[in-house]
LUMDRENNU-370497 format. One line per field, with one value per residue (C-alpha): residue number from 1; residue in one letter; x, y, z. Coordinates in steps of 0.05 Angstrom, whole numbers, plus 5000, padded with zeros to 4 digits. Example, Ala and Ser with C-alpha at 12.3 -4.5 7.8 and 13.67 -1.06 7.14 Angstrom:
// residues 2
i: c(1,2);
aa: c(A,S);
east: c(5246,5273);
north: c(4910,4979);
up: c(5156,5143);
***
This chain:
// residues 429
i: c(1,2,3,4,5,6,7,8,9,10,11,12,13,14,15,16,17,18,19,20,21,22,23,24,25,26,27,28,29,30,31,32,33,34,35,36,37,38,39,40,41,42,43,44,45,46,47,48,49,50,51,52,53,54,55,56,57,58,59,60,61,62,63,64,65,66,67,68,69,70,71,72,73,74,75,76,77,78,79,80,81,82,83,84,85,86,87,88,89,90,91,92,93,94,95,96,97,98,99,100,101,102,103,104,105,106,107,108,109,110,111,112,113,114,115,116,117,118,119,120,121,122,123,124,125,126,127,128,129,130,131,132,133,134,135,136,137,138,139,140,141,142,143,144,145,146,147,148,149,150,151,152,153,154,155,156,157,158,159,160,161,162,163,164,165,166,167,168,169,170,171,172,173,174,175,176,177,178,179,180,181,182,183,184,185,186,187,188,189,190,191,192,193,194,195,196,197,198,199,200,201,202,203,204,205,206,207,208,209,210,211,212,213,214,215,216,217,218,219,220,221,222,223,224,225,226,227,228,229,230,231,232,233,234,235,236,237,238,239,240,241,242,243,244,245,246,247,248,249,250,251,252,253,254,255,256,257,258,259,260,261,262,263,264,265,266,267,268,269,270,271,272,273,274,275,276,277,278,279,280,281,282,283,284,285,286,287,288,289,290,291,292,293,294,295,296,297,298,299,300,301,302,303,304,305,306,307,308,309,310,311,312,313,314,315,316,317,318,319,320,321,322,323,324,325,326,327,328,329,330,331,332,333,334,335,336,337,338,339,340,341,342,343,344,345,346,347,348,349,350,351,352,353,354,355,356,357,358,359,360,361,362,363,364,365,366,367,368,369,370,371,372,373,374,375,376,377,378,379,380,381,382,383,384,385,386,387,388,389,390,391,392,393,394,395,396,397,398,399,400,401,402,403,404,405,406,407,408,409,410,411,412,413,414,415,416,417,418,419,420,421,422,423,424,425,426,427,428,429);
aa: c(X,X,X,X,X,X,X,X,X,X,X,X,X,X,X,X,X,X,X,X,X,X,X,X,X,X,X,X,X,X,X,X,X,X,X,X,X,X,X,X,X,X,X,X,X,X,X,X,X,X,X,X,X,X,X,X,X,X,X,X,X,X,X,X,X,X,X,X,X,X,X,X,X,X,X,X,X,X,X,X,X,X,X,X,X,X,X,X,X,X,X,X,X,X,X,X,X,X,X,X,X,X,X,X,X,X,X,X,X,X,X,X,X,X,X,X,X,X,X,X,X,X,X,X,X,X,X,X,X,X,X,X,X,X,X,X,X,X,X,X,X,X,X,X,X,X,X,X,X,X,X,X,X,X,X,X,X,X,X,X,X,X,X,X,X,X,X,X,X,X,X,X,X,X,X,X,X,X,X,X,X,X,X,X,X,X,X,X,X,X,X,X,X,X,X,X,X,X,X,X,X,X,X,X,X,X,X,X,X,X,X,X,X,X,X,X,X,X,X,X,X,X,X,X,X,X,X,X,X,X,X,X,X,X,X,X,X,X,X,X,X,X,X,X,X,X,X,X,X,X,X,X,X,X,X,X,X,X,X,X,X,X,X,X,X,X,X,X,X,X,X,X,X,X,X,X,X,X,X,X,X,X,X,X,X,X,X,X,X,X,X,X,X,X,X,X,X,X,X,X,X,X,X,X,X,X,X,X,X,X,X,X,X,X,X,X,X,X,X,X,X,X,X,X,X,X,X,X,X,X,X,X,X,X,X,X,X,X,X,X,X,X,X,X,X,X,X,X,X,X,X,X,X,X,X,X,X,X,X,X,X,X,X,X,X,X,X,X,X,X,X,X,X,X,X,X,X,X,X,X,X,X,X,X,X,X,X,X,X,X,X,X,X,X,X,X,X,X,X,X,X,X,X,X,X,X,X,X,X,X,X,X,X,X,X,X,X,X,X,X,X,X,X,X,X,X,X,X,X);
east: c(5337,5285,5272,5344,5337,5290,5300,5291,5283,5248,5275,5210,5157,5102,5099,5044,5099,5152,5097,5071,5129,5136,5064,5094,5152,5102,5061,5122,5145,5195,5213,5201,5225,5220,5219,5185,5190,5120,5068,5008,4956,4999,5063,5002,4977,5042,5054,4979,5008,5068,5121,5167,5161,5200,5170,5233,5300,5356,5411,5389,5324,5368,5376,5451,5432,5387,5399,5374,5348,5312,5290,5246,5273,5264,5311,5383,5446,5454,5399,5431,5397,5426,5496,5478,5469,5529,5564,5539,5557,5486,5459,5423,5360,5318,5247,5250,5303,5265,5204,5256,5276,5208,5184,5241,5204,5144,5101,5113,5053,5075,5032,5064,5058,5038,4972,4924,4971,4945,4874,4892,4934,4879,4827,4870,4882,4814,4792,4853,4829,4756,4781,4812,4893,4909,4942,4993,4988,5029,4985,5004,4939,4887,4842,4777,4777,4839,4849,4919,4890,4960,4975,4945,4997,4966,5000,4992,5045,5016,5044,5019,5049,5062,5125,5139,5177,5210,5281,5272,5254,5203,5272,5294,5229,5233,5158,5133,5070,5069,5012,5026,4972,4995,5065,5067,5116,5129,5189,5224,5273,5297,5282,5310,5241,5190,5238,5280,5219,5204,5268,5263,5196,5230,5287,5229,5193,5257,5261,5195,5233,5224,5183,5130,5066,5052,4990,4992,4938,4924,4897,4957,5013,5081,5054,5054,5121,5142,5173,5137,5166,5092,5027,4956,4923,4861,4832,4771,4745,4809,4805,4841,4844,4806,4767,4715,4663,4653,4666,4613,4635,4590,4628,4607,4668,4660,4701,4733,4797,4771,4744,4810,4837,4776,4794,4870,4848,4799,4858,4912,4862,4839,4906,4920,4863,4808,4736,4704,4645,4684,4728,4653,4622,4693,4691,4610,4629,4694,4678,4751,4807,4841,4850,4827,4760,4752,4680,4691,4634,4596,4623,4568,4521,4582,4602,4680,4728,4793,4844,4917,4929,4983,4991,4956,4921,4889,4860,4822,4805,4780,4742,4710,4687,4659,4613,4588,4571,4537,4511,4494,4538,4585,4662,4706,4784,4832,4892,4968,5019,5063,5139,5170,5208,5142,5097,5145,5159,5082,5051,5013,4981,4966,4929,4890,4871,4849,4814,4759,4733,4692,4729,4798,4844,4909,4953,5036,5071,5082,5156,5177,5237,5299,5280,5309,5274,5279,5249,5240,5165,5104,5033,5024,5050,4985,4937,4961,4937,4869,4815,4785,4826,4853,4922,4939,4997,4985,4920,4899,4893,4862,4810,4794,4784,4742,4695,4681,4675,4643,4570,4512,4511,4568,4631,4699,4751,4812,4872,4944,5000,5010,4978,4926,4884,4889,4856,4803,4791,4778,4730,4682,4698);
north: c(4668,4716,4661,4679,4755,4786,4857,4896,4967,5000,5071,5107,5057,5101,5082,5030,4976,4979,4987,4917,4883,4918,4892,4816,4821,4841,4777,4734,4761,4793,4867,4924,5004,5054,5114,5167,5239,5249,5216,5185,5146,5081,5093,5103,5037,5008,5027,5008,4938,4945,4979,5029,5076,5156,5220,5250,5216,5204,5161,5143,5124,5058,5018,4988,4911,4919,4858,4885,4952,4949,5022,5048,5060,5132,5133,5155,5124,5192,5188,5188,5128,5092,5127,5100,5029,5028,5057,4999,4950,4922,4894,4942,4914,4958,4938,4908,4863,4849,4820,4784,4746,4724,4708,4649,4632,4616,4592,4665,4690,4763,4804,4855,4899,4974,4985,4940,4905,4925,4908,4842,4828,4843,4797,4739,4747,4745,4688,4643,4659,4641,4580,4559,4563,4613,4665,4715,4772,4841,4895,4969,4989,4974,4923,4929,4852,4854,4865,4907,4929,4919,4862,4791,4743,4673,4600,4570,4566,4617,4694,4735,4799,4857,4859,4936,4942,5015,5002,4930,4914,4854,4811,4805,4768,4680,4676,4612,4642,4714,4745,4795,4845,4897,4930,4997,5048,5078,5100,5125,5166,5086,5056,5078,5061,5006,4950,4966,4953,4888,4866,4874,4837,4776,4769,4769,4711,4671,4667,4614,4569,4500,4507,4561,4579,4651,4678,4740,4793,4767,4825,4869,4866,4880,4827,4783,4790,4763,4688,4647,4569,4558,4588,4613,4678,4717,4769,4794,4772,4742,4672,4672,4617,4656,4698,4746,4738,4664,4667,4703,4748,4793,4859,4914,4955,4991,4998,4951,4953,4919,4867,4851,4847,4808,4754,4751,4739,4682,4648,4653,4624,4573,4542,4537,4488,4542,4527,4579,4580,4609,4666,4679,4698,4725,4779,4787,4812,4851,4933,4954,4981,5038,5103,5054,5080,5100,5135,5180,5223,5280,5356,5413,5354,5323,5252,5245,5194,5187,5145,5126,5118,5167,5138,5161,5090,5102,5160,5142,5075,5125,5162,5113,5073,5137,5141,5068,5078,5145,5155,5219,5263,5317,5294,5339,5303,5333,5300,5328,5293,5253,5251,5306,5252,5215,5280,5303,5236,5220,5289,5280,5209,5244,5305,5258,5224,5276,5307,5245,5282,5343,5397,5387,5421,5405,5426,5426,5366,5322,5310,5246,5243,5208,5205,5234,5309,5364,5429,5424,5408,5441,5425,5482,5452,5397,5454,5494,5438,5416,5462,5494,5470,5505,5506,5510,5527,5475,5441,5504,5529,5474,5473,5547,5523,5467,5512,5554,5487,5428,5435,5397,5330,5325,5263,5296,5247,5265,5237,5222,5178,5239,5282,5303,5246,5296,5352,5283,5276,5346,5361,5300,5310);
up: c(5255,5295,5346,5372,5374,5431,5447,5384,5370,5308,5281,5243,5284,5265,5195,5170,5155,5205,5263,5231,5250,5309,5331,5303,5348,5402,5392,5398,5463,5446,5471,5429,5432,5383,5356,5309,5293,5321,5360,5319,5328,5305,5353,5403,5388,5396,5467,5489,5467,5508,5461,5501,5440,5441,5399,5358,5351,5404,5412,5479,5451,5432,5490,5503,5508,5446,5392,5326,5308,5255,5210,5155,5084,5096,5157,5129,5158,5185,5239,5305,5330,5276,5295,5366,5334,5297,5359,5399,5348,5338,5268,5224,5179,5132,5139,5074,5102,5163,5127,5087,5142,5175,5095,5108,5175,5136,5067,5035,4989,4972,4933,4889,4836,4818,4843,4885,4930,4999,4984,4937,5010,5057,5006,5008,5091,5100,5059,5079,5155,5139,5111,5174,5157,5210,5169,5192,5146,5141,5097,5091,5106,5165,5158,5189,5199,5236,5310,5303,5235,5188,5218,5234,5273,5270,5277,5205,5161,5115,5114,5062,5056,5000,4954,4950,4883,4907,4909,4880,4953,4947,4921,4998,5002,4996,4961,4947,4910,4879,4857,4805,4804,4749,4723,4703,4705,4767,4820,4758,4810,4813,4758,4689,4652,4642,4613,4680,4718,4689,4690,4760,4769,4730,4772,4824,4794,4779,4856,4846,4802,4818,4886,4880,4841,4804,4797,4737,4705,4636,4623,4638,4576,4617,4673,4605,4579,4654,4641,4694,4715,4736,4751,4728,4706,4725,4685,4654,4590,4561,4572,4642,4683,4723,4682,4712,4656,4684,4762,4797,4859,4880,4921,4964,4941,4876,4817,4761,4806,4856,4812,4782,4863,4880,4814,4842,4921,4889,4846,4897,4950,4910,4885,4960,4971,4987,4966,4912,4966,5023,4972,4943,5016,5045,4990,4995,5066,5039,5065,5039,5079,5109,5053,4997,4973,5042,5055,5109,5125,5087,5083,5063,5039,4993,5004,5030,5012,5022,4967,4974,4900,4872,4803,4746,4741,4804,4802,4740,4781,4834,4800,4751,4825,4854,4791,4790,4858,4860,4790,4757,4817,4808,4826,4853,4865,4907,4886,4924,4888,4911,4903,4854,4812,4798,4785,4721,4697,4697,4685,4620,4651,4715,4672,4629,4682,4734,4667,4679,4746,4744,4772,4805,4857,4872,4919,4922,4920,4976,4984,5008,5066,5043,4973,4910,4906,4855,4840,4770,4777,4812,4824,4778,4724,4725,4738,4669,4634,4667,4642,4704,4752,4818,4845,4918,4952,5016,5048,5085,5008,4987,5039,5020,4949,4963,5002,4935,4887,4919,4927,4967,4924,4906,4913,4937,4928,4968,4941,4957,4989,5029,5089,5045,5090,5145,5116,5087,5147,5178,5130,5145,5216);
***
C-alpha cells in the first residue's frame, strides 16, 4: 500500500510520533513536507534529513500534487491544511492509521499498555538489533542507540512499535505479537471506566487469534482477566514463565519498573528465537531513554531528572527508582499534571502517590490541544491535600518555588507529559 504513495505531507510533524514516520518515509525515498505550530528541535531534525518542513499552519504549506497527508491526533479537521487536503481531494490518515498501514507491511510486535511502553519498545529494538534481525522500530521517545533517536528503519521483517490505547488507537494496528505491559485506568475523558478499558485491550488481543503470540504481566490483575489464544507471562515472583526471581538481568536503570520492562523485552525476544545471552548483555548496556528517568545535570548541588510519567503509577515508580539509586537523599517532585479530565478522575491516586516524595510542587495543569478540557479541576485541588506542598500558577512559579525548597543534596524529579521538560531542562542547564 505505501510502496505506491511517494510525496506525503505530515500536519503536526513536530511531535515524537508523527516525525517517526516522517523520518520512515524519508528512508524509503519518498518526499516529505510538513508542518508544526513551531519550530523544535525534531521538525529541525527533519529538514537536516531533507524534509521541506513550515513553522505554523497554511494551506499552501500542502503542496497540490501531494498523495497522502497524513496528521497527528491532536490536529482537528478544522486545521486549514487539512481544509487544503480535503480541498485538493487527497486521502487523510491519522497517525494512528498511518502506523496501521506499515504494521501490514511487516511482522508487527506492538507493545502496549498503561505505563512502560516506550522503554519495553526501545529494550526489545535493541536486543532484536544485537541479535542480527535488522529491526525497524517506531518508539515515542529517543533512543540513545538509535541514529534518528524514535526511529530505527532496518530491512528485517521485524517492526516493533507502541500500541497507544488513547482513543482505542493500537486496534488499527495488524500485531502478530503483543506485549502487554500493564492495564490500569487511564484516558477516562474516553473511556467510561476500567471494564471499558479492558474491553478494549481484548478486542486488541482477539486480533492475535490463530497467527500471533501474547506476551502478559502475571503480576498485573486486569492484564489477567485478558482472554489470550496463545502466549506466555513474565512477572516477578509469581510463577511466570518468565519470572524475575529466576532469570538474572542485571540493569543500569533503576527502579522495579524497569525490571518488569526489562522481564517483558527478555520474553518477547526470546520467543522470537533470541538467545538469553544476547537480551542479558543488551540490557547490561541499556542507559534508558529520552524523559524516562532521564538524569539531566545538577541545579544548586541537587541531582536533575526529568520523567514522562503522568499517571499516578508512575510517579510512585519515579520516585521509588530515585531512592534505590541515591539512598538516604531528600526528593523533591515537580509534577504539572497533565490533561484536566485525567487530574479529577485520578486525584486521590495522584495525592497518595506524590505523598511518597519529600516535599512537592506542582504547578497548573497542562492542557492538552484537541482533547476534551474542563475547568472543574485545578492543580490546587492536589496541593490542599499534600501536607506541605506548594502550588504554582505556571513554570516561572514553579521555578521560584523550587529555588526556596530544593537544597544542595538533594534529587528533583521533574515530572510531566507536558513542557514542564523545558523548565527540567533550564535548571540543569
Amino acid at each position: 500500500m505505501l510502496e505506491d504513495i511517494q510525496r506525503i505531507h505530515f500536519i503536526g510533524a513536530g511531535g515524537i510520533g508523527t516525525s517517526a514516520a516522517a523520518k520512515w518515509c524519508l528512508a524509503h525515498g519518498k518526499t516529505v513536507s510538513g508542518s508544526d505550530l513551531h519550530a523544535s528541535p525534531v521538525s529541525d531534525a527533519l529538514a537536516q534529513l531533507g524534509a521541506t518542513v513550515h513553522s505554523g499552519h497554511a494551506p499552501a504549506n500542502v503542496p497540490d500534487d501531494v498523495d497522502l497527508v497524513v496528521y497527528s491526533p491532536a490536529v482537528p479537521e478544522t486545521n486549514v491544511e487539512r481544509i487544503r487536503a480535503t480541498e485538493l481531494g487527497v486521502t487523510q490518515w491519522s497517525y494512528p492509521e498511518f502506523l496501521g498501514a506499515l504494521s501490514k507491511e511487516y511482522s508487527t510486535i506492538v507493545v502496549s499498555g498503561t505505563n512502560g511502553k516506550s522503554t519495553t519498545t526501545a529494550m526489545l529494538g535493541l536486543i532484536l538489533e544485537a541479535a542480527g534481525y535488522d529491526p525497524t522500530v517506531i518508539v515515542g521517545s529517543l533512543v540513545p542507540g538509535f541514529p534518528m533517536g524514535n526511529v530505527r528503519v532496518g530491512r528485517g521483517r521485524f517492526f516493533v512499535v507502541e500500541g497507544c490505547e488513547y482513543k482505542a488507537a493500537m486496534l488499527q494496528l495488524n500485531p502478530e505479537m503483543i506485549v502487554l505491559t500493564n492495564v490500569e485506568e487511564d484516558h477516562l475523558d474516553y473511556y467510561r471506566d476500567i471494564d471499558h478499558i479492558r474491553e478494549t485491550f481484548q478486542t486488541f488481543a482477539d486480533k492475535l487469534k490463530g497467527k500471533g503470540l501474547a506476551v502478559w504481566n502475571k503480576n498485573d490483575p486486569e492484564s489477567n482477566r485478558i482472554a489470550f489464544d496463545r502466549g506466555v507471562t513474565f512477572g516477578m515472583g509469581v510463577g511466570a514463565d518468565y519470572d524475575g526471581d529466576s532469570i538474572e538481568l542485571a540493569l543500569k536503570v533503576p527502579g522495579a519498573f524497569n525490571k518488569m520492562n526489562a522481564l517483558a523485552a527478555t520474553a518477547a525476544a526470546m520467543e522470537l528465537g533470541v538467545p538469553f545471552e544476547t537480551c542479558q548483555r543488551v540490557l547490561s548496556q541499556f542507559g534508558g531513554i529520552w524523559r524516562r528517568f532521564e538524569r539531566i545535570g545538577t541545579w544548586k548541588g541537587a541531582e536533575v531528572i526529568s520523567d514522562y510519567g503522568h499517571h499516578p503509577t508512575a510517579i510512585r515508580g519515579t520516585i521509588q527508582a530515585a531512592r534505590e539509586m541515591f539512598p538516604n537523599r531528600r526528593v523533591v517532585l515537580c509534577f504539572q499534571p497533565h490533561q484536566h479530565s485525567r487530574t479529577k478522575e485520578l486525584l486521590d491516586e495522584f495525592v497518595e502517590a506524590m505523598k511518597t516524595a519529600d516535599a512537592v510542587v506542582v504547578p497548573e495543569i497542562y492542557a492538552v490541544a484537541g482533547r476534551t478540557e474542563g475547568d472543574d479541576v485545578s492543580s490546587e485541588d492536589l496541593v490542599a491535600k499534600i501536607p506541605g506542598a506548594a502550588y504554582a500558577k505556571d513554570l516561572d512559579g514553579a521555578e521560584s518555588v523550587l529555588r526556596d525548597v530544593v537544597k544542595e543534596g538533594d534529587v528533583l524529579i521533574v515530572q510531566g507529559a507536558g513542557d514542564v521538560d523545558d523548565l527540567a531542562r533550564r535548571l540543569a542547564a
